[in-house]
C-alpha positions, -999 to +999 in steps of 0.1 A: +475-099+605+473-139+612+451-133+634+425-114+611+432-142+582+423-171+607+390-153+618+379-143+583+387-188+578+364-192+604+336-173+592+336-185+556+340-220+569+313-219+593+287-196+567+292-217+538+270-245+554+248-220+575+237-207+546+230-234+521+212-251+550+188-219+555+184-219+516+175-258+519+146-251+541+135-221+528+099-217+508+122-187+490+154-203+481+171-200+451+177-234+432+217-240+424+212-253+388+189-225+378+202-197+353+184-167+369+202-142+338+196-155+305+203-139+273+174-119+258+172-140+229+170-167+245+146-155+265+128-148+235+131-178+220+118-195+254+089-174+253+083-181+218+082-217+221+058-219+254+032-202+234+033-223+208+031-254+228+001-237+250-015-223+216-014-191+228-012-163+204+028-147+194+028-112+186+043-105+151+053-070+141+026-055+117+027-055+080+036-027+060+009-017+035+022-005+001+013+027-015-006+008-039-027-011-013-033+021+009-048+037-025-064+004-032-082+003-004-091+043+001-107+035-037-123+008-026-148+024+000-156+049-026-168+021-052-137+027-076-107+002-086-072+009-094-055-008-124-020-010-130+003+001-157-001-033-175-039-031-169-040+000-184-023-007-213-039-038-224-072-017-224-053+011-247-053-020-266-081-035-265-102-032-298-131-016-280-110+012-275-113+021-315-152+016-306-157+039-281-164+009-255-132+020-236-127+058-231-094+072-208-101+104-192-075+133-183-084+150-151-055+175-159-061+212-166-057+224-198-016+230-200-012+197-187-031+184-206-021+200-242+022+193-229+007+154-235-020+128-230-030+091-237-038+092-270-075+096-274-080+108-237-109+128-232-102+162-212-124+162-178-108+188-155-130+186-125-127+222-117-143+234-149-166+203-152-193+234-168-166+231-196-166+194-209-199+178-196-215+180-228-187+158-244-174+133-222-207+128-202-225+110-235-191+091-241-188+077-206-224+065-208-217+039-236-185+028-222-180-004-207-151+006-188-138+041-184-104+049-166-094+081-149-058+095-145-042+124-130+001+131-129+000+098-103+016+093-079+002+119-048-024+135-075-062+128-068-074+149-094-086+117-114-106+105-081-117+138-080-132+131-112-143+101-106-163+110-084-180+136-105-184+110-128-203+091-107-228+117-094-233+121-134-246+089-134-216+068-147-217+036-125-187+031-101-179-004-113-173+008-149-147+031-136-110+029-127-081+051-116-052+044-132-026+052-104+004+053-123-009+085-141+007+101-169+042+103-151+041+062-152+029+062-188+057+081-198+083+065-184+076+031-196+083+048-227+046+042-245+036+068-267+017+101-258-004+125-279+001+160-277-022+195-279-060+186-286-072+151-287-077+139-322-114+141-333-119+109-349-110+072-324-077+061-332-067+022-329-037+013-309-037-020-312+000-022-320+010+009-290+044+024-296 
């Protein structure tokens, strides 16, 4: 057993130096004060700050479009614009709603429609266009600006009708889709009109 502790002695002692002279001279040789297993964020961070100083380009993880900016943009190739609830409601009251210069239309069927509308909405269900050309067609054409809306939310009826609209004639820069929808309108609490839209303009100056 002594004799197998001295040799083992003997071997480290005489190693040791072997090898850190062969590591000395070697093109290969691992450096001493080198940390060959950083930490990944470190790593990272290393990384990071290279590329800065080089001006090379960091990759950054991608943005995350809203809802809104998704339908924004889909709207947006097809010459339309979306407005917001607060839009929206500061044309309800404008005074050229009470002239007939800003017209909403409800691209709702006909239950929908009748269970409650903006007040004043125009009825365009875009399946049965046949059905209410002759009144909102005329009415569209002397708007300044006429907005669209559906339930909201998932519901393209009103681009549906939009779109209509504009092979009618209506220009695509005088229309709007009110994302929001009815659903929105609602729950902001504003007020809604219900069964058939009243036959004379109303003014809404004051809302509910």
């Amino acid at each position: 057993m002594a004799r197998i502790i001295v040799d083992a002695g003997l071997v480290v002692a005489l190693g040791i130096p072997l090898a850190l002279g062969l590591n000395a001279i070697s093109p290969k040789g691992l450096s001493i004060s080198r940390d060959y297993f950083p930490d990944t964020a470190s790593a990272s961070r290393i990384s990071a700050s290279e590329a800065n100083r080089s001006g090379a380009a960091v990759d950054s993880p991608p943005a995350i479009s809203s809802p809104d900016s998704a339908m924004r943009e889909r709207l947006a190739k097809k010459g339309l614009s979306l407005v917001s609830f607060e839009e929206t409601l500061t044309l309800y009251r404008d005074p050229r709603f009470a002239q007939g210069l800003v017209v909403f239309v409800d691209a709702r069927n006909d239950a929908h429609y009748q269970e409650g509308h903006i007040p004043g909405a125009y009825q365009f269900d875009h399946y049965h266009m046949d059905k209410y050309i002759a009144e909102v067609l005329p009415i569209c054409q002397i708007a300044e600006r006429v907005v669209v809306y559906c339930t909201g939310g998932s519901c393209e009826d009103s681009e549906f009708a939009a779109m209509n609209l504009i092979q009618l004639g209506i220009p695509g820069e005088q229309l709007a889709i009110y994302g929001g929808g009815i659903n929105e309108w609602r729950d902001k609490g504003t007020e809604v009109e219900r069964g058939p839209r009243l036959s004379g303009l109303i003014s809404p100056a004051k809302g509910k």
